[in-house]
N, C-alpha and C positions, 0 to 999 in steps of 0.2 A: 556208681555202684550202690551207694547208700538208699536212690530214691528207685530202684529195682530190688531192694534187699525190702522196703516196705510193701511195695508194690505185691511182690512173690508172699508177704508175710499176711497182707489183706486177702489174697484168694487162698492159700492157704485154709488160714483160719477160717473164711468164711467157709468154705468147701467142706473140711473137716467139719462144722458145727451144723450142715446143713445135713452132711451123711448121717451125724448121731441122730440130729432132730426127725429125721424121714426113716431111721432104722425102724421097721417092724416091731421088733419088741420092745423099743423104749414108747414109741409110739402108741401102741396099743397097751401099754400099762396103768393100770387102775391108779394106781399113786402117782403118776406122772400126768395120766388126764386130768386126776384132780388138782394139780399140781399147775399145769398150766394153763388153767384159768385165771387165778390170783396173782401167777407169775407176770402174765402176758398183761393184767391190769395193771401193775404195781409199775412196771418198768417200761410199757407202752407209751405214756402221756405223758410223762415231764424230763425223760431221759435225754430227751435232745435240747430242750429249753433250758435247763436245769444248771446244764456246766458250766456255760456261759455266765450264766448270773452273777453263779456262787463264786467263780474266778474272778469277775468282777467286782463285785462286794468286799471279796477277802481276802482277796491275791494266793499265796501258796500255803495259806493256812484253809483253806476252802475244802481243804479233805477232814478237818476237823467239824466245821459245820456240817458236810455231809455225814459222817458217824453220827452227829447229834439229831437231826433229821431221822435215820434211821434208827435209831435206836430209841425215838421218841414213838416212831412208828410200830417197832417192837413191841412196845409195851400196850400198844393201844390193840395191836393184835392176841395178847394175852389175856386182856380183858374178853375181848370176844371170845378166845376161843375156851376162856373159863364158864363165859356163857353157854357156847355149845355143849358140853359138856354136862352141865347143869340141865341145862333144858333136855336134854337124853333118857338123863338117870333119872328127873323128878320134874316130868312135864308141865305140871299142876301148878302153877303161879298163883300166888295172889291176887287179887285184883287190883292194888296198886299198882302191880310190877305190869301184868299183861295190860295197863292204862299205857306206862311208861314205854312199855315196847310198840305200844302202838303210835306212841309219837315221835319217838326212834323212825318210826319206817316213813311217817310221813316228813320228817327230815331229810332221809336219809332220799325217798322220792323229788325229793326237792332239791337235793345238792347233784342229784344225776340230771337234773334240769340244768344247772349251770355249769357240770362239770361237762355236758354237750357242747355248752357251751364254746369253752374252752379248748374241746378235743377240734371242734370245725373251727374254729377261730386257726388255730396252728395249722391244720390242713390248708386255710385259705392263706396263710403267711406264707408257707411250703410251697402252696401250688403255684402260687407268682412269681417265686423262682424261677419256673419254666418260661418265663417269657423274659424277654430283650431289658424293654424299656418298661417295664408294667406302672400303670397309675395309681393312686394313693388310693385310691376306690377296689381296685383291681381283689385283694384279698376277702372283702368283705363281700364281694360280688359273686365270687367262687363260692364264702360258705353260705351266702345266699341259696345260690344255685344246689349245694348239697343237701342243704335242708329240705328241701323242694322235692327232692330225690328221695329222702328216706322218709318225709311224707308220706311222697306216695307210694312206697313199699309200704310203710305201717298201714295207710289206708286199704290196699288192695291184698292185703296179707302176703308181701311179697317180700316179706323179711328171710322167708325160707333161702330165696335167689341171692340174696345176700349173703348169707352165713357162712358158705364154704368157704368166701373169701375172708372173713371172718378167721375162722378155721386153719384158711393157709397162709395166712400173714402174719400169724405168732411164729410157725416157721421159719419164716423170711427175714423176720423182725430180729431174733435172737442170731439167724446166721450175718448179716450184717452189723450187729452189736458186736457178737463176733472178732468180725474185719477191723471194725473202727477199730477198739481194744489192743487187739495187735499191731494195726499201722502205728497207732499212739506211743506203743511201747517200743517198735523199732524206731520211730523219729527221735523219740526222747533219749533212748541208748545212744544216738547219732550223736543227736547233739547235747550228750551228758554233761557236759563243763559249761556250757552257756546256760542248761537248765539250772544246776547247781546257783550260778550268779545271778540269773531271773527269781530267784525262788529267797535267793539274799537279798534281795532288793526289793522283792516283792510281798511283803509284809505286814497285813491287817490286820487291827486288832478285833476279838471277837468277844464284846462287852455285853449289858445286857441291852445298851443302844440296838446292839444288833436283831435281838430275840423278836420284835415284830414283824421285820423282813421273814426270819425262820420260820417265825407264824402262818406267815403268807404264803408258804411255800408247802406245808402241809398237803395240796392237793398232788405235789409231786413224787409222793412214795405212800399215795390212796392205792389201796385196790386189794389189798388182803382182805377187807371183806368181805370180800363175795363168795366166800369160803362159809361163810355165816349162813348164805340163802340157796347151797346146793344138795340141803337134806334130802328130795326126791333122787337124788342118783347117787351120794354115798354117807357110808355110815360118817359118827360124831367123831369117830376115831380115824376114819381117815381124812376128814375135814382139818381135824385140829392138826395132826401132822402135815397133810400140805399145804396148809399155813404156812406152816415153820418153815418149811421145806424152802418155799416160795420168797419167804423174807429172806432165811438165808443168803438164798441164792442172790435175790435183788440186791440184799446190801452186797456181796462181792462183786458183784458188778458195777453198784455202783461208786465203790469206795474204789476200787479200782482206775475206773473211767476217769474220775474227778482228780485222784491222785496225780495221775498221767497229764493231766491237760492244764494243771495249774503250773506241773512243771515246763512244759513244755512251749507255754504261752504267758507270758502279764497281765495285769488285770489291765494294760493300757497299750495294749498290742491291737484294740479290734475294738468298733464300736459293740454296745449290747444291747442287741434287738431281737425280735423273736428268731431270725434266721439265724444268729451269728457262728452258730456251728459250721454253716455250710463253707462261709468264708474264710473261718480258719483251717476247716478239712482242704480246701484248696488247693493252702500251701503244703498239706502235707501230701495227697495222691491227689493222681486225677481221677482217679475211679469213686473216691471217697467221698465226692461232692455229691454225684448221681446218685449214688448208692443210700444215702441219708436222705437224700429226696423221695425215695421210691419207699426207703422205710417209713419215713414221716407221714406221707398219704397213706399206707396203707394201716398204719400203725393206729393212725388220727379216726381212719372211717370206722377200720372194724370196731372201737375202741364207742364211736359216738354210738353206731347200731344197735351195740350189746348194752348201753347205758340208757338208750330211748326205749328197748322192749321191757329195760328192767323197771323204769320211769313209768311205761305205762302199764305194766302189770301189775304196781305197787298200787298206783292209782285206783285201777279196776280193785282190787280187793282189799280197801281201804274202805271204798265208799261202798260194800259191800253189792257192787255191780251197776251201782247208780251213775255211775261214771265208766263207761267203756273203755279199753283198752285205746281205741281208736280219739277216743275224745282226749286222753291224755298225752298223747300223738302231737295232735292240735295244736295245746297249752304248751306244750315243750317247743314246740315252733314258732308261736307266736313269742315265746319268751325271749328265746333263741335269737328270732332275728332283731329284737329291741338292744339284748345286749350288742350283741354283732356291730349295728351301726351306732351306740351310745358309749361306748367302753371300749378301751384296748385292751389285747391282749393280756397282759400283766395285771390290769385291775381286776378283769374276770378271773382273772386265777387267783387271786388274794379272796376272790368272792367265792369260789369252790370250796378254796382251803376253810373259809368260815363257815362255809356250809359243813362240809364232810368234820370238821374238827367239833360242831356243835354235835352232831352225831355220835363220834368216839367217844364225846364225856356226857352223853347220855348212856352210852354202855356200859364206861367207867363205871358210871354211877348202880347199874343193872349189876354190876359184878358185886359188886361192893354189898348192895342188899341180899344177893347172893351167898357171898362168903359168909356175911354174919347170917342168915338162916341156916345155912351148913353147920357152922359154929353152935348156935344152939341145940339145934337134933343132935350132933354128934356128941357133943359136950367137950368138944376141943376147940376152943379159941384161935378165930384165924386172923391174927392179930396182923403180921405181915403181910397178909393177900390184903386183908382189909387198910392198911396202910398205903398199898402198892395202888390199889384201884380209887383212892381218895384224893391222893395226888395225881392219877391219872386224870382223873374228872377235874380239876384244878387245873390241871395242864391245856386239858381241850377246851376248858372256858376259857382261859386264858386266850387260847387263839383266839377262840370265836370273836371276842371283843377288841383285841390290842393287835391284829393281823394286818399289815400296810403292805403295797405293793410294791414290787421293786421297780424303778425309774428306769427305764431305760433310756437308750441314747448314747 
């Protein structure tokens, strides 16, 4: 009864989240399209890697580390979107600042290079699943082969033929998030009393030993910014709200997801490796193993395409055209495939997170001169916003420098 009460609970849920996500009017809604772009970035890339880890790391306190992730991510989204805002009402920067923002984007160009990285690394862990006996090569051979692929879409401008899927794999992506979600919550109800004694026993502490792991993990709740670079399709103000909107959302989900899965598993139930989701999905449905496969490729590709156009278009008007869109293509491939067969998994994403977190406290810091030129014009002291965005920038250097990978195995 129990494993048909999950079973009925995963199509359910999936079913239900796939009719709201395909309804016409939520669909075609201005704050929801803006909405799920940052969405589908934020919760794409490290939602299946993630649970795993953090369970392992920190046993059933892992919903705490997750809060502290998200709410780290919060804040570095406020910086942004206090920039949006500012750049709206008072275009006209200094010349310091529009220096600084120009090394922001070529950061920011460069952590989408290894954040590809990491998105085909996981696609190529994911995709070996599908086979029997696959060899240690097998993963790295796939994101080979994918890279190869959206080459030669960027090279032939065949990014277009790409993008629907794109498009329909946020979809797919959140209706399946969905399912997990629920199967998780009906196993764990199941077996309430065993989780309750796994969760007593299963107890890490969460020191500031821990905070370079948390570091490193930074590139797994990335993706509110792109909220920052979709001025051409909507206003400052509905930018900043589907931010919000978009964090929101991610962190209930994810504080959710993680809750559920530290009760309902040990940190010493299941090796931790890039797949390790699939193998504990397992034991809970049989639908649930598949289903996480089909998310994770689709999740992985739209996720690298949309980071490679944004990688080479940053490029392209960076170097003020001296660098084609197509050349920056290239570079991202070539990078691509070095880390691919020099790095695992894990280290590449401790290598994102330093990227994308050098980023945020370069914005940090954007905000921050910001607020105190507000503060002068207005002759109101913005003493807290200036407090909030100093530590912020504190925080992202922090990462950038002290950020380790998590061990797996």
């Amino acid at each position: 009864m129990g494993a048909f009460l999950i079973e009925l609970a995963i199509v359910v849920a999936g079913g239900g989240a796939a009719l709201l996500l395909f309804w016409p009017r939520l669909a075609n809604s201005i704050r929801w399209r803006a909405t799920v772009t940052p969405l589908a970035s934020i919760i794409g890339s490290g939602f299946l890697i993630l649970g795993p880890i953090l369970v392992n790391a920190f046993g059933h306190l892992a919903v705490l580390a997750m809060i502290g992730l998200c709410v780290a991510g919060y804040g570095f989204g406020a910086a942004i979107r206090f920039n949006i805002a500012q750049l709206a009402s008072s275009p006209s920067d200094g010349h310091w600042t529009v220096q600084t923002e120009r090394v922001a984007s070529w950061v920011l160009a460069f952590a989408y290079v290894v954040s590809v990285a990491y998105y085909l690394n996981l696609l190529g862990a994911f995709g070996a699943r599908l086979f029997d006996q696959p060899s240690e090569q097998l993963p790295q051979i796939i994101t080979t082969l994918v890279y190869a692929v959206i080459l030669y879409a960027g090279l032939s401008k065949g990014f277009a033929m790409l993008e629907w899927m794109e498009r329909l794999s946020v979809s797919i992506k959140l209706a399946i998030i969905a399912s997990l979600i629920a199967g998780l919550a009906i196993y764990t109800g199941i077996h309430w009393e065993a989780a309750l004694l796994t969760a007593e026993a299963d107890l890490k502490a969460i020191d500031l030993s821990s905070l370079p792991l948390m570091f490193g993990l930074i590139v797994t709740i990335q993706g509110f910014e792109t909220s920052r670079y979709l001025d051409s399709e909507y206003s400052a103000a509905e930018r900043q709200s589907s931010m919000r909107l978009a964090q929101v959302i991610s962190t209930i989900i994810y504080v959710a997801y993680i809750a559920l899965l530290s009760l309902g598993f040990s940190s010493t139930s299941f090796v931790a490796n890039e797949t390790a989701i699939i193998d504990l999905m397992i034991g809970v449905s049989a639908i649930l193993g598949p289903l996480l496969i089909i998310a994770a490729l689709s999740a992985q590709f739209s996720a690298a395409v949309a980071d490679t156009q944004g990688s080479g278009g940053l490029v392209h008007e960076l170097t003020k055209g001296k660098i084609n869109a197509a050349g920056g293509y290239v570079g991202l491939t070539l990078v691509g495939v070095v880390l691919t067969w020099a790095a695992d998994v894990f280290l590449i994403i401790s290598y994102a997170s330093r990227a994308f977190a050098l980023y945020y406290a370069i914005q940090a810091v954007l905000a921050f001169v910001r607020a105190r030129a507000l503060g002068q014009h207005e002759g109101q002291p913005q003493i807290v916003r200036m407090a909030l965005f100093a530590s912020l920038a504190a925080l992202g250097m922090a990462c950038t420098l002290l950020a380790t990978p998590f061990e797996g195995g």
